[in-house]
C-alpha positions in Angstrom: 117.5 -14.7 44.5 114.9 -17.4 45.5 111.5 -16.6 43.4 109.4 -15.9 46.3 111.3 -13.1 47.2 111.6 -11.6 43.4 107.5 -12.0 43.1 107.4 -9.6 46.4 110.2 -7.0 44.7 108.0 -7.2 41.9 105.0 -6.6 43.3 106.3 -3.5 45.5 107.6 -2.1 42.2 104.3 -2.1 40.3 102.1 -0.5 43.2 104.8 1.9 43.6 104.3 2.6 39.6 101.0 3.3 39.7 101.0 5.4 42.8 103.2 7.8 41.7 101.8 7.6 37.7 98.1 8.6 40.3 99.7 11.6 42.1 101.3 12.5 38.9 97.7 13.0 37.4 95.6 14.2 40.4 93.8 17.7 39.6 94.7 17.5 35.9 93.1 16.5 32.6 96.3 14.9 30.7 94.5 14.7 27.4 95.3 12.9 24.2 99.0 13.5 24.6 101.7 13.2 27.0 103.4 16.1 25.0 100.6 18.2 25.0 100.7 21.7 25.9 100.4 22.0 29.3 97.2 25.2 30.1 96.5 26.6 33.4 92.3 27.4 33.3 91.7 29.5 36.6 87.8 30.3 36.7 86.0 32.2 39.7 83.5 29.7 40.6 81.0 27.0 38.9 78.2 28.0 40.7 76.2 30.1 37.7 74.8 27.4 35.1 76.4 29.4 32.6 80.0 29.1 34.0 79.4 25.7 35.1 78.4 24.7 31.1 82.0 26.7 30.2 84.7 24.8 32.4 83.1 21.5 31.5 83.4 21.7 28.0 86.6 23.6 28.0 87.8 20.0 30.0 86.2 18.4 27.5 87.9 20.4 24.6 91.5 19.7 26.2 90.7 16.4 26.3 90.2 15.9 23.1 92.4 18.3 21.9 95.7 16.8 23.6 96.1 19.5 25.9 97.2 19.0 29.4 94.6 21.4 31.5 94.5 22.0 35.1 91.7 23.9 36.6 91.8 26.4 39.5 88.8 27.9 41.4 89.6 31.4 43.1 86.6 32.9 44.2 86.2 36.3 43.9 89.3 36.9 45.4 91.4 39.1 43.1 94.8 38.9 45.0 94.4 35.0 45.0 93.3 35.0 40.9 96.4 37.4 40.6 98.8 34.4 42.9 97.6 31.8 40.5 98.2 33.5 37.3 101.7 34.7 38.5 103.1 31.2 39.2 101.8 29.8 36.1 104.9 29.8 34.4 107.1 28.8 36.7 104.7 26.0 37.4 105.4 25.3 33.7 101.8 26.2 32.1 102.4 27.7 28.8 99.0 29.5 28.2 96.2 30.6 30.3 92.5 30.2 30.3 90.9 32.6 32.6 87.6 33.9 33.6 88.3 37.2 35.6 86.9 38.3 38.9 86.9 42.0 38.1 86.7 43.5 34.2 89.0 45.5 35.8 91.9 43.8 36.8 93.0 42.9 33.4 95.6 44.5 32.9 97.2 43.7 36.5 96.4 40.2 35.2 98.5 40.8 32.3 101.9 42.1 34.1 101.4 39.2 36.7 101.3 36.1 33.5 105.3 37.1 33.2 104.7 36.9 29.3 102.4 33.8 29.4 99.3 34.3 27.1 96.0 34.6 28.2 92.6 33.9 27.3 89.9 35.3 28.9 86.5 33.8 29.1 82.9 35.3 30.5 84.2 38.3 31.6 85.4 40.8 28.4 88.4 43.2 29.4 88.6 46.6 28.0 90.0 46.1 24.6 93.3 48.5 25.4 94.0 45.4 27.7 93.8 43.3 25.1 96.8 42.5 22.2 97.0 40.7 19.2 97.3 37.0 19.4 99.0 37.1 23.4 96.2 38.8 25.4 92.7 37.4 23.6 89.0 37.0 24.5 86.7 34.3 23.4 83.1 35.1 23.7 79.9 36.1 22.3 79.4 39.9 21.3 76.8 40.7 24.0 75.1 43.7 22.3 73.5 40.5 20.1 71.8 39.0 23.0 70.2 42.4 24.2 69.4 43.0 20.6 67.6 39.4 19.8 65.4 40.4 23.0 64.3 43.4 22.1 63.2 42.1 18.9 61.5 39.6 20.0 59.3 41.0 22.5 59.0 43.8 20.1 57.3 41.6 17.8 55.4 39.7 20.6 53.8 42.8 21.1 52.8 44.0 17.5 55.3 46.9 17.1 53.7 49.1 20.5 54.4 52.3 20.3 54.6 52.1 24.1 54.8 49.8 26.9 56.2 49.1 30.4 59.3 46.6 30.8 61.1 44.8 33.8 64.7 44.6 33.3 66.6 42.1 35.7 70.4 42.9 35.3 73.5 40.7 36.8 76.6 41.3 37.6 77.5 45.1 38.4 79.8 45.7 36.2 80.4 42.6 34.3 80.5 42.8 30.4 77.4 40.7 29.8 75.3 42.9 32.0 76.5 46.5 30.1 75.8 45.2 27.1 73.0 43.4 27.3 71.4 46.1 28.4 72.0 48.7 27.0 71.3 46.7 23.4 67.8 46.5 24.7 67.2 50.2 25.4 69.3 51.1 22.3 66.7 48.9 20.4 63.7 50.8 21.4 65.3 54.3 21.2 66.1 53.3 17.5 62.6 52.2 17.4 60.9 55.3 18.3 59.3 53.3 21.2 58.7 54.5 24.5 59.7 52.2 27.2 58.8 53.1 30.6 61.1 51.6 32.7 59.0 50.6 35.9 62.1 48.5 37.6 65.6 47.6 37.1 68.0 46.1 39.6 70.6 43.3 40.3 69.6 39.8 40.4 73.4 38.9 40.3 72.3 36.0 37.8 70.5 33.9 40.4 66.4 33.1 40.7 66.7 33.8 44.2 67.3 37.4 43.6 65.1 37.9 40.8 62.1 36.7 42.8 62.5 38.7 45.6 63.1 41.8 42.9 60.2 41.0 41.5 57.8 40.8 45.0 59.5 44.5 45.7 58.7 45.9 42.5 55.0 44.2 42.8 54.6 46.8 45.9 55.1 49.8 44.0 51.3 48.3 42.0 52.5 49.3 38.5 51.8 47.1 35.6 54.2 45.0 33.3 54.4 44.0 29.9 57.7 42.2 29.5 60.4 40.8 31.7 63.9 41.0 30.4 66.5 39.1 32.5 70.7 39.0 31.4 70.3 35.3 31.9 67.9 32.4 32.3 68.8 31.9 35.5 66.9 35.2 36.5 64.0 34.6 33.7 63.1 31.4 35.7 63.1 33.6 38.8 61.2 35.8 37.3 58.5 33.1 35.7 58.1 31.8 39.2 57.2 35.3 40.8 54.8 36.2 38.2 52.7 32.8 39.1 53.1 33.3 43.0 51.3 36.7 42.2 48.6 35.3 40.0 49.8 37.0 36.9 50.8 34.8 33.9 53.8 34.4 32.1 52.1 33.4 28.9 50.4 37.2 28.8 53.7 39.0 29.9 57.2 37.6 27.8 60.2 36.5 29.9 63.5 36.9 28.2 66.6 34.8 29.4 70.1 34.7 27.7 72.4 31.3 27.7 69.7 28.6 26.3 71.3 26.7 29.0 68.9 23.6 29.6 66.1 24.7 32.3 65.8 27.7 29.9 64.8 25.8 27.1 62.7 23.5 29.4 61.0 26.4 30.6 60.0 27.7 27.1 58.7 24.0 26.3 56.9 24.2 28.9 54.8 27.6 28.0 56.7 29.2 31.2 59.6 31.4 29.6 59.2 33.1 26.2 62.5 33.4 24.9 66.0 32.9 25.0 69.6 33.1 23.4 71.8 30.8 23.1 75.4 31.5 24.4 76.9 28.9 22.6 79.3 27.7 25.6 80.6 24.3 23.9 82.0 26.4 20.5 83.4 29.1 22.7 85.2 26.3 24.9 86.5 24.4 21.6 87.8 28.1 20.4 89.2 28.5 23.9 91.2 25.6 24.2 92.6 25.7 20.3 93.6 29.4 21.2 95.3 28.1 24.3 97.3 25.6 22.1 98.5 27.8 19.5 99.5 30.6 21.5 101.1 28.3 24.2 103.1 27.3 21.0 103.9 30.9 20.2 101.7 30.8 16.8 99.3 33.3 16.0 95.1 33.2 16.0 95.0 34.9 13.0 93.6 31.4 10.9 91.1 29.9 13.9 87.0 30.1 13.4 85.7 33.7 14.4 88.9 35.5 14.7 88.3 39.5 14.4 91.4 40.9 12.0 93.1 42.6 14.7 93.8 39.0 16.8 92.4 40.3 20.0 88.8 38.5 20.2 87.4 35.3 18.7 83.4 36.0 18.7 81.3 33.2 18.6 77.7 34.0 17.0 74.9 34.5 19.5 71.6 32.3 18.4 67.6 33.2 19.1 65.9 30.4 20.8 62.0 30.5 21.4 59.4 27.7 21.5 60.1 27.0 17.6 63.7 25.4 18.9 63.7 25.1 22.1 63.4 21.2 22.3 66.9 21.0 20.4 68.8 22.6 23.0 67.2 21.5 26.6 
């Protein structure tokens, strides 16, 4: 063979290579190691800042874990969460990492994995939907958030004995609404404090809605004393509002939960009061090591935060106001 034609062969052969080496790794995150295990993360949407934090470091984790992740937006489409998580194994995944539409589809979640573990992220399942070291959840306890608000506005306002609050709730339904709330009215009962309640409504996590909330409840002419919002997305909302109606934020605390970075930005700013952070980089580590192990059929029982009955990994909640708030934003 003359050498002009066996530098063309050549040639053909490499592009060839790394064509198929590119499709090979389109749409997936390969990680350390070619023999890593291979984890299907299906996640509604990244539109919240919360959820948008989560899936980039649980890429991150795999990364530098070795795992092989793939990552699947859905919607809120529970039949098409359902499709995804049912082909998973055949698709050779051998763990998945899943933030559910519904709380309640859980267990319909659970038949459709064909024995594949899950993990669920964001949005907690009942616990009867939940098993030891197979079908986990890895997130924050969200009774803490509700309960570092309350006590911090309960302070801000010197212990009252009575006062009128704003609550801005998200999700209907979703775990991190339920019990964020109610740890802030459980607070106050336990207080002896009467809280008179002057408006509470979805915001669905967005500014948008909170603002528009907030105009409607400024009709009804009753006064506020604090603003407590299940996220910061809403609490920025809410700071914005109050200064359209000439009313400042400084004189009436805004609560947010996530510490996600306009939160803390806010508070450094003198806008927001307070916040929590939802530590989404420690709960995507725990996520992803979960992933691994159970993927490997090996138990939880040993990993950071593990409860004793292998069904939740919780990862601490943590109060952020203007003392901290520079560390996080």
């Amino acid at each position: 063979m003359n050498s002009r034609i066996f530098k063309k062969l050549l040639s053909l052969a490499v592009v060839s290579f790394v064509f198929v080496s590119t499709l090979t790794s389109c749409g997936s995150n390969q990680g350390n190691s070619a023999d890593g295990v291979k984890v299907k993360l299906i996640m509604t949407d990244t539109k919240d800042a919360f959820r948008k934090n989560l899936s980039d470091n649980i890429k991150e984790q795999a990364s530098s874990q070795g795992v092989n992740l793939t990552m699947v937006n859905t919607g809120d489409d529970v039949d098409k969460q359902a499709k995804e998580v049912r082909k998973a194994k055949s698709e050779g995944y051998k763990a998945i990492i899943l933030r559910l539409s519904d709380a309640e589809t859980a267990l319909q979640m659970n038949v459709a994995s064909n024995g594949l573990p899950i993990i669920y992220v964001n949005t907690q399942p009942n616990d009867e939907h939940l098993s030891d070291s197979e079908y986990i959840y890895v997130g924050s306890k969200e009774q803490d958030a509700g309960k570092y608000q309350a006590d911090y506005v309960y302070k801000k306002l010197n212990n009252p004995s009575s006062f009128n609050a704003i609550i801005f709730e998200g999700e209907k339904g979703h775990s991190g609404t339920i019990g964020r709330t109610s740890a802030v009215k459980k607070f106050f009962r336990q207080k002896n404090v009467s809280v008179n309640y002057v408006f509470m409504d979805y915001a669905n996590w967005t500014s948008e809605e909170a603002k528009a909330k907030f105009n409607t409840f400024m009709k009804t002419k009753q006064s506020v004393d604090a603003i407590f919002c299940n996220n910061d997305t809403m609490a920025i909302g809410a700071v914005e509002a109050l200064k359209e109606n000439g009313l400042d934020p400084k004189k009436i605390p805004v609560c947010g939960v996530d510490a996600s970075k306009e939160g803390c930005q806010s508070i450094v700013d003198g806008d927001m009061s307070f916040t929590v952070l939802q530590d989404a980089e420690t709960q995507a580590e725990m996520a992803v090591k979960c992933a691994s192990l159970l993927g490997k059929g090996k138990s939880i029982k040993d990993v950071k935060y593990a409860t004793d009955d292998g069904k939740y990994i919780w990862v601490p909640f943590k109060p952020v106001d203007s003392s901290n708030a520079s560390q996080y934003k």
